[in-house]
C-alpha positions as CSV (number, residue, x, y, z in Angstrom):
1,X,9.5,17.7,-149.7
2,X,12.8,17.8,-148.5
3,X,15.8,18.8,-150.7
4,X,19.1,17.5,-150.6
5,X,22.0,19.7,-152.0
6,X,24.4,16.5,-153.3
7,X,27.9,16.2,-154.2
8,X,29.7,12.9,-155.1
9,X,32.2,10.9,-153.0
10,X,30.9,13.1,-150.0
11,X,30.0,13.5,-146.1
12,X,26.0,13.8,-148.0
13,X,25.9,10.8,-149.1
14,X,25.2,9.5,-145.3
15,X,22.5,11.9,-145.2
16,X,20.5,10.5,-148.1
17,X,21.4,6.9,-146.6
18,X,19.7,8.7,-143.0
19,X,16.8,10.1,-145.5
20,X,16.3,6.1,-146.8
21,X,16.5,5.0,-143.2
22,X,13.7,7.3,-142.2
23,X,11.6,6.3,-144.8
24,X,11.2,10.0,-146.0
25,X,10.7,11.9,-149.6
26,X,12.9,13.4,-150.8
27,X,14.3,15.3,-154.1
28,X,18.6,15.3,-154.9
29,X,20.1,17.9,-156.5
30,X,23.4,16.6,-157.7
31,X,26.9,18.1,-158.2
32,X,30.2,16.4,-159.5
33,X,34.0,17.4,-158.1
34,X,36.2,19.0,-160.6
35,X,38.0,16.1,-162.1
36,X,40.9,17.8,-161.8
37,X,41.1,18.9,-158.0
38,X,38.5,17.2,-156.9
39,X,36.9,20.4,-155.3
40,X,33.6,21.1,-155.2
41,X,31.7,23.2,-158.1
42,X,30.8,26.8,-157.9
43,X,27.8,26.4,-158.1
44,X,27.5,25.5,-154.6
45,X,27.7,28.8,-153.6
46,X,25.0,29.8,-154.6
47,X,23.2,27.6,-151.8
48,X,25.4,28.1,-148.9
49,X,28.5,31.1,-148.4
50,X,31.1,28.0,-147.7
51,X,30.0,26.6,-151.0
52,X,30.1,22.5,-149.9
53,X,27.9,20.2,-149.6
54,X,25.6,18.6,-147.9
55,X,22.7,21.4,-147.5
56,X,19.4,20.5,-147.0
57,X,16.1,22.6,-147.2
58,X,13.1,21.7,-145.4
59,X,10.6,24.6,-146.6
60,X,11.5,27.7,-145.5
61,X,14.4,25.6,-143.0
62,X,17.8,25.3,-144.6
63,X,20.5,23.2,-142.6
64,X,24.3,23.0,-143.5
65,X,26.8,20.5,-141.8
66,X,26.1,16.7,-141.8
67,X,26.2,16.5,-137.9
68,X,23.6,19.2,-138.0
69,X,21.3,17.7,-140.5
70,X,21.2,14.4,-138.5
71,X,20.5,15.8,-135.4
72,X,17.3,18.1,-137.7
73,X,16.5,15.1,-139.3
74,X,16.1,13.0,-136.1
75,X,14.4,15.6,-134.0
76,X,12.0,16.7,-136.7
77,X,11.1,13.8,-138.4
78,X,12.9,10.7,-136.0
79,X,9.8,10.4,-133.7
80,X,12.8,9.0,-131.2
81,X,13.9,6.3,-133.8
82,X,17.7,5.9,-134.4
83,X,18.9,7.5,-131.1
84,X,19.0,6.1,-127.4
85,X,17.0,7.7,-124.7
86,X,18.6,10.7,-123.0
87,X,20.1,10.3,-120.5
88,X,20.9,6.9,-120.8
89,X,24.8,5.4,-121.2
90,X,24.1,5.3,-124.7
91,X,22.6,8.2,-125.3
92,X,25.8,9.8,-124.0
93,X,27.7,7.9,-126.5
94,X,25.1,8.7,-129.3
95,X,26.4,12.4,-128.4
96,X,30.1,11.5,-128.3
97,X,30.0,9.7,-131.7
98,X,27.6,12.0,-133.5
99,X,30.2,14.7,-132.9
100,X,33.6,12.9,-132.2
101,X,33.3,11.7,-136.5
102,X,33.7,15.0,-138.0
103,X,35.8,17.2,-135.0
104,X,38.2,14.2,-134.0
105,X,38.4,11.7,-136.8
106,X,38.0,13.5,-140.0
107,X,41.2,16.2,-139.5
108,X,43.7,13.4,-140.1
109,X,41.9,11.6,-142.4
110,X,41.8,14.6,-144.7
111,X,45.6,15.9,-143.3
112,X,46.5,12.4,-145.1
113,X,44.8,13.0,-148.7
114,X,46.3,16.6,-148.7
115,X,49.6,15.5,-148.2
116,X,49.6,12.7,-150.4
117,X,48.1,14.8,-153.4
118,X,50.5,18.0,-152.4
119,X,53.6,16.2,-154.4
120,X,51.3,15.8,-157.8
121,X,50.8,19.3,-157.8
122,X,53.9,20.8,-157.0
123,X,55.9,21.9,-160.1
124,X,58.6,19.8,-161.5
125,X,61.5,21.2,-159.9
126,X,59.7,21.7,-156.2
127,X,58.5,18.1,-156.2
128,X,61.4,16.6,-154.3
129,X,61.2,19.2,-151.5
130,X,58.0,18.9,-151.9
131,X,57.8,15.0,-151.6
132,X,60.0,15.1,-148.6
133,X,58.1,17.3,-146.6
134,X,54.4,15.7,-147.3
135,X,56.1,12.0,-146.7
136,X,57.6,13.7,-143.4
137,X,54.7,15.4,-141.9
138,X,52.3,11.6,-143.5
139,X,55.4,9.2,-141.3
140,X,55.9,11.5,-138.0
141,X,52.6,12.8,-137.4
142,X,49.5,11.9,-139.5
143,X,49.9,8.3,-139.8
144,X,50.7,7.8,-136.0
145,X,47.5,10.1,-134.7
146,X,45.5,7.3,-137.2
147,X,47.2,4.6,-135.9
148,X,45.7,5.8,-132.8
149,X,42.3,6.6,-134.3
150,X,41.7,3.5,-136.1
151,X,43.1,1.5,-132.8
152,X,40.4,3.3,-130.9
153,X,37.3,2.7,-133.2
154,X,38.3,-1.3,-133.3
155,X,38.4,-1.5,-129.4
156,X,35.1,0.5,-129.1
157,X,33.4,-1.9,-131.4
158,X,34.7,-4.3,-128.9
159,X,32.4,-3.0,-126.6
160,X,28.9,-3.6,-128.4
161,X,28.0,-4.6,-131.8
162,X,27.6,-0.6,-132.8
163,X,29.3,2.9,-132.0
164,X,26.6,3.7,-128.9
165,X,25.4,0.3,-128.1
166,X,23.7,-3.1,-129.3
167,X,21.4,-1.1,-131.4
168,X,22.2,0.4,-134.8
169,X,21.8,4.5,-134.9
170,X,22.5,7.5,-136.8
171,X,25.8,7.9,-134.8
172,X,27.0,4.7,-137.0
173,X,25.8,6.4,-139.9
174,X,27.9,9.8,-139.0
175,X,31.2,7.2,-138.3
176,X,30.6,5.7,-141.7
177,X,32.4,7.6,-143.9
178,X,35.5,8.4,-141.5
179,X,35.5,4.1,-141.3
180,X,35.4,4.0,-145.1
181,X,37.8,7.0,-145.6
182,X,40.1,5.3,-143.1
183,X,39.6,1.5,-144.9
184,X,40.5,3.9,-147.9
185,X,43.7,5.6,-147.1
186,X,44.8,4.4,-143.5
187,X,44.5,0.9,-142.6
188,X,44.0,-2.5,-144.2
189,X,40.4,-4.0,-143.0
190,X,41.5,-7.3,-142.7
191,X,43.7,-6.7,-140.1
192,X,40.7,-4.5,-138.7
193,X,38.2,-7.8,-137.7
194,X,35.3,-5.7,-136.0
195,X,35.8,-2.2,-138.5
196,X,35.4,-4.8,-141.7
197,X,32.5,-6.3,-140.2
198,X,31.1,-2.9,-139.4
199,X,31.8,-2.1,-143.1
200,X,30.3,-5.5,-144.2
201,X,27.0,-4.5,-142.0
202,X,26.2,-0.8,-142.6
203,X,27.3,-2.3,-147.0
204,X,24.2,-4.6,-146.2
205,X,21.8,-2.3,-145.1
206,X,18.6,-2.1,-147.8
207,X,18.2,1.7,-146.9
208,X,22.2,2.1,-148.0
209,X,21.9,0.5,-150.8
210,X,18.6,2.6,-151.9
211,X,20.8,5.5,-150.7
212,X,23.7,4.6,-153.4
213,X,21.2,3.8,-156.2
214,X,19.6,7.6,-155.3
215,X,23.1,9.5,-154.7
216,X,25.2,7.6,-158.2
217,X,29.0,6.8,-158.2
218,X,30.1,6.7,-154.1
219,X,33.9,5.4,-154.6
220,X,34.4,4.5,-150.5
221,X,31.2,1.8,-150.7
């Protein structure tokens, strides 16, 4: 059976909702953030140098990365569901969404939650240097690469109903999280028409929901 190393409010939990969509078995291992830096536990560690999560093992197999895991998942067990056919136009933007939502969308995303928490840590007589460096770097340089972002995924889903076409795949689940991230910290949905709906669809899916109910607490659903 297949083992999921899990930690809350995390890339993992679209690989449990990949798991549920699959149809496979499968055992979690939970782990919580430090409440108080929201960092991942030590104990991680012990399953993979880099300490984060997700992991999975497969037997003897043991996968790190969420865009690898999909693309283990989907070869191993996928018998060609939740991918277009090589090749094809869609395939080729299965490929550029599977690994555009971790290497392009999530560095600003998590530029933006560094910066905003960097004030609250600084002590009491750094915070205003601080808070005028982090609100400079958020105004001239992370919020405008989002703007650009967030513009980008609303015109694409312009294009079809989902990220690589008419037909709902595991690239959609790897965009997930930097759509709900974004709907978190950089833009308001409801001036996003086609990213809420995404959001609305992908909320509705039955294997998401199982995914939630399996994984606990996920703060971006």
């Amino acid at each position: 059976m297949i083992k999921i190393h899990h930690l809350n409010d995390s890339r993992s939990q679209r690989v449990l909702w990949l798991l549920e969509e699959l149809g496979l078995d499968y055992e979690v291992v939970r782990y919580e953030r430090n409440p108080g830096n929201r960092l991942a536990p030590p104990e991680l560690l012990a399953i993979h140098p880099l300490g984060k999560s997700p992991v999975i093992e497969d037997g003897a197999v043991k996968v790190a990365e969420t865009g690898a895991i999909v693309e283990y998942l989907l070869d191993t067990y996928g018998q060609g569901r939740l991918r277009p056919a090589a090749g094809t136009e869609d395939g080729r933007r299965f490929t550029y969404w599977l690994h555009y939502a971790e290497g392009s969308a999530m560095p600003p995303l998590l530029l933006k939650l560094v910066f905003s928490m960097l004030p609250r840590r600084a002590p009491a007589l750094l915070k205003p240097i601080v808070n005028g460096v982090a609100n400079k770097a958020i105004t001239s340089f992370v919020d405008p690469q989002l703007r650009t972002h967030v513009g980008f995924w609303e015109d694409e889903l312009g294009r079809s109903e989902w990220f690589a076409g008419d037909q709902f795949t595991a690239a959609d689940i790897m965009m997930s999280f930097p759509v709900e991230a974004g709907a978190d910290r950089a833009f308001n949905a409801e001036t996003k028409p086609r990213l809420k709906a995404f959001l609305n669809r992908i909320h509705a899916r039955p294997a998401y929901q199982r995914a939630l109910e399996r994984g606990g607490p996920y703060s971006y659903a």
